[in-house]
TORDOVO-428090 format. One line per 8 residues: number of its first residue (from 1); their letters; for each residue y, x, z of N, C-alpha, C, O, CB. Coordinates in steps of 0.02 Angstrom, whole numbers. Atoms other than C-alpha are relative to their C-alpha. Glycine has a CB too. Layout:
REM residues N
NUM> a> Y/X/Z/Y/X/Z/Y/X/Z/Y/X/Z/Y/X/Z  ...
//
This chain:
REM residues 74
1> xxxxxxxx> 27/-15/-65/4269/5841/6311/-75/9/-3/-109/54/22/19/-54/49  79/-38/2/4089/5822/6262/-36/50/-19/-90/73/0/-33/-23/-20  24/-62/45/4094/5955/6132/13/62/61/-35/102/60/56/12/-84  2/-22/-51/4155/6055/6292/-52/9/42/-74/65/51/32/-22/18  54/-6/-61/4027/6025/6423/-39/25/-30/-59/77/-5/-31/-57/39  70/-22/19/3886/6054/6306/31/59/-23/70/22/7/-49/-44/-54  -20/-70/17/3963/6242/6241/-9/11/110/-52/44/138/108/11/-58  21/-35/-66/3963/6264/6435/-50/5/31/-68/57/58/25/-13/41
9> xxxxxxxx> 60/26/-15/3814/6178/6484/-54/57/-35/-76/96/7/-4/-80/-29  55/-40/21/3686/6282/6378/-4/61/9/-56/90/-6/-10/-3/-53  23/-68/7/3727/6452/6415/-3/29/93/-11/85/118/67/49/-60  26/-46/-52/3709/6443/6598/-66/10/20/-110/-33/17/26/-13/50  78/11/-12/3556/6509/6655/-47/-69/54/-104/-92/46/-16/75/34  23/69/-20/3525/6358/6770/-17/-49/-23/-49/-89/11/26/-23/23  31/36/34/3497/6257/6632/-49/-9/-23/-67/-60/-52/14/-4/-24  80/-20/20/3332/6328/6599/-43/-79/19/-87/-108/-13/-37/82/62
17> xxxxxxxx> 43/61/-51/3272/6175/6716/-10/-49/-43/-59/-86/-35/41/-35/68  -4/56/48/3321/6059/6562/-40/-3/-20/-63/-59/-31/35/-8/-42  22/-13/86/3221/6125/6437/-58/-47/-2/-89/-41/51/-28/91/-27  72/34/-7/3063/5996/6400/14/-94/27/-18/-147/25/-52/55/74  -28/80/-36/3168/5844/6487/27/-71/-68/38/-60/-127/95/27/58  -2/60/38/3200/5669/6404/101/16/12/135/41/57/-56/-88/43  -87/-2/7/3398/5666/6362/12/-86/-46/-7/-105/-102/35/95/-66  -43/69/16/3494/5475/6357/64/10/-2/85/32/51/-7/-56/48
25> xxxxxxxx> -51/-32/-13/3654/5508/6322/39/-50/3/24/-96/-35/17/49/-39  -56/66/0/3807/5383/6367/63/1/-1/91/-7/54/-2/-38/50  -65/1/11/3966/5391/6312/48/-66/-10/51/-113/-50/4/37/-49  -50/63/-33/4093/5281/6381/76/18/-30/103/73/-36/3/2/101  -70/13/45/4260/5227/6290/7/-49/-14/-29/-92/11/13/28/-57  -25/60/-1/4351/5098/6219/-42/-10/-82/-42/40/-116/95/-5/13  13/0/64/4267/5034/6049/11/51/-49/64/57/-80/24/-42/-18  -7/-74/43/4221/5204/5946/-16/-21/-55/-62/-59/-69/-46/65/18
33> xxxxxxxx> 6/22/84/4245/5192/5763/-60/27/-21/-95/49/25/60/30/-54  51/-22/16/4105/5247/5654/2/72/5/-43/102/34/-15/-24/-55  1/-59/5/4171/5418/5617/-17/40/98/-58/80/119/77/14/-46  33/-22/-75/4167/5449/5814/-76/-19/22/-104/19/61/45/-36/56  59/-2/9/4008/5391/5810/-56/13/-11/-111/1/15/-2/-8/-7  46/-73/48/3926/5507/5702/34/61/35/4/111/14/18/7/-107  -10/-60/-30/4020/5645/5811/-43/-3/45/-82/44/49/61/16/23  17/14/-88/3955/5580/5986/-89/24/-34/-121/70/-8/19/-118/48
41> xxxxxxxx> 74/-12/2/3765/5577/5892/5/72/-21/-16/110/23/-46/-50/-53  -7/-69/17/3798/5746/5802/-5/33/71/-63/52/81/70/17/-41  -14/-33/-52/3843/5822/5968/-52/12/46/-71/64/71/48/-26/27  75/27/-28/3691/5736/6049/-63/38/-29/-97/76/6/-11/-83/-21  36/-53/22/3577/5815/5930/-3/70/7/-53/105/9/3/-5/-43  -23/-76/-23/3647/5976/5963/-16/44/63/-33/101/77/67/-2/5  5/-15/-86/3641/5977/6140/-94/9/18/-128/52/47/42/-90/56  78/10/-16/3453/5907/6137/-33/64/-21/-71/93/18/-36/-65/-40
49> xxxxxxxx> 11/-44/29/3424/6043/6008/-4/90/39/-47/134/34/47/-16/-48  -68/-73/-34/3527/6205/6105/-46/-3/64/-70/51/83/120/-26/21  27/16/-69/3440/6128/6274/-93/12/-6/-131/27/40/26/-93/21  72/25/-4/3259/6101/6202/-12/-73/27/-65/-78/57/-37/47/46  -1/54/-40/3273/5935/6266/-37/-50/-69/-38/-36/-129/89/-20/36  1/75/39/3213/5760/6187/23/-49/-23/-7/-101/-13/-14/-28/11  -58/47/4/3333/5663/6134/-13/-65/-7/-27/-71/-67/42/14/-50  30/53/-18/3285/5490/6172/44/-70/-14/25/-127/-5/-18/12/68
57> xxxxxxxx> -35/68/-2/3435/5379/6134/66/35/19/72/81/60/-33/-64/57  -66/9/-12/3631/5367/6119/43/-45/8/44/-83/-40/20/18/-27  -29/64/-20/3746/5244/6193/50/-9/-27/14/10/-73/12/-11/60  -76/3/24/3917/5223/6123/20/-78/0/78/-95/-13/11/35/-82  -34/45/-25/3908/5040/6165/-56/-57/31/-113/-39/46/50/-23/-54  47/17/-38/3832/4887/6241/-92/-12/-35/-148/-18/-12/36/-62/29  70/26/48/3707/4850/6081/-49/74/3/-108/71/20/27/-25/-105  26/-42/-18/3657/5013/6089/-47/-2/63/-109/1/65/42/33/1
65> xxxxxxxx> 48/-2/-86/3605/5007/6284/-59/-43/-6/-116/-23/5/47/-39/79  62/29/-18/3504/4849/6268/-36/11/-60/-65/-39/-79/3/-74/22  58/-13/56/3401/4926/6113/-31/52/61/-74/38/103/27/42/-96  34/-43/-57/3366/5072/6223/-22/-13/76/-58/30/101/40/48/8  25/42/-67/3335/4972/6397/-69/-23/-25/-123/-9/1/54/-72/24  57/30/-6/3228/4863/6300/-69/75/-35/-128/62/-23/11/-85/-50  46/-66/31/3120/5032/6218/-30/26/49/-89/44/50/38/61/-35  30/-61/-71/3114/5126/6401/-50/-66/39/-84/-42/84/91/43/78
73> xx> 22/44/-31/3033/4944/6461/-69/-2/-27/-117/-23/6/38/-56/-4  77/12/38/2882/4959/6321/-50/54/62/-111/61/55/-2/41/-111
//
């Protein structure tokens, strides 16, 4: 589904608005193995990449969040 949105997401022209923006990305599920893991960031890079965006952080669970909570707090 994510590899989805982002193939749709980048080629409309309304997305222009992204380009230059901070990107957190959060993907919600039940405990993702490693190999999903390395998809969800792959994908993430991609998107940030495709978008122009910043890629600032990926969630895939709670240790994740509070590294990046405590980072956006510095």
């Amino acid at each position: 589904m994510l590899k989805t949105f982002i193939d749709r997401l980048y080629m409309l022209p309304e997305a222009e608005v992204l380009r230059g923006k901070k990107l957190y990305l959060f993907a919600q599920g039940s405990l993702p193995n490693e190999d999903t893991v390395k998809s969800i960031e792959f994908l993430s890079n991609r998107l940030s990449y495709l978008m122009g965006m910043e890629l600032k952080g990926v969630v895939t669970d709670s240790l994740d969040g509070r590294e990046i909570l405590n980072k956006m707090r510095i």
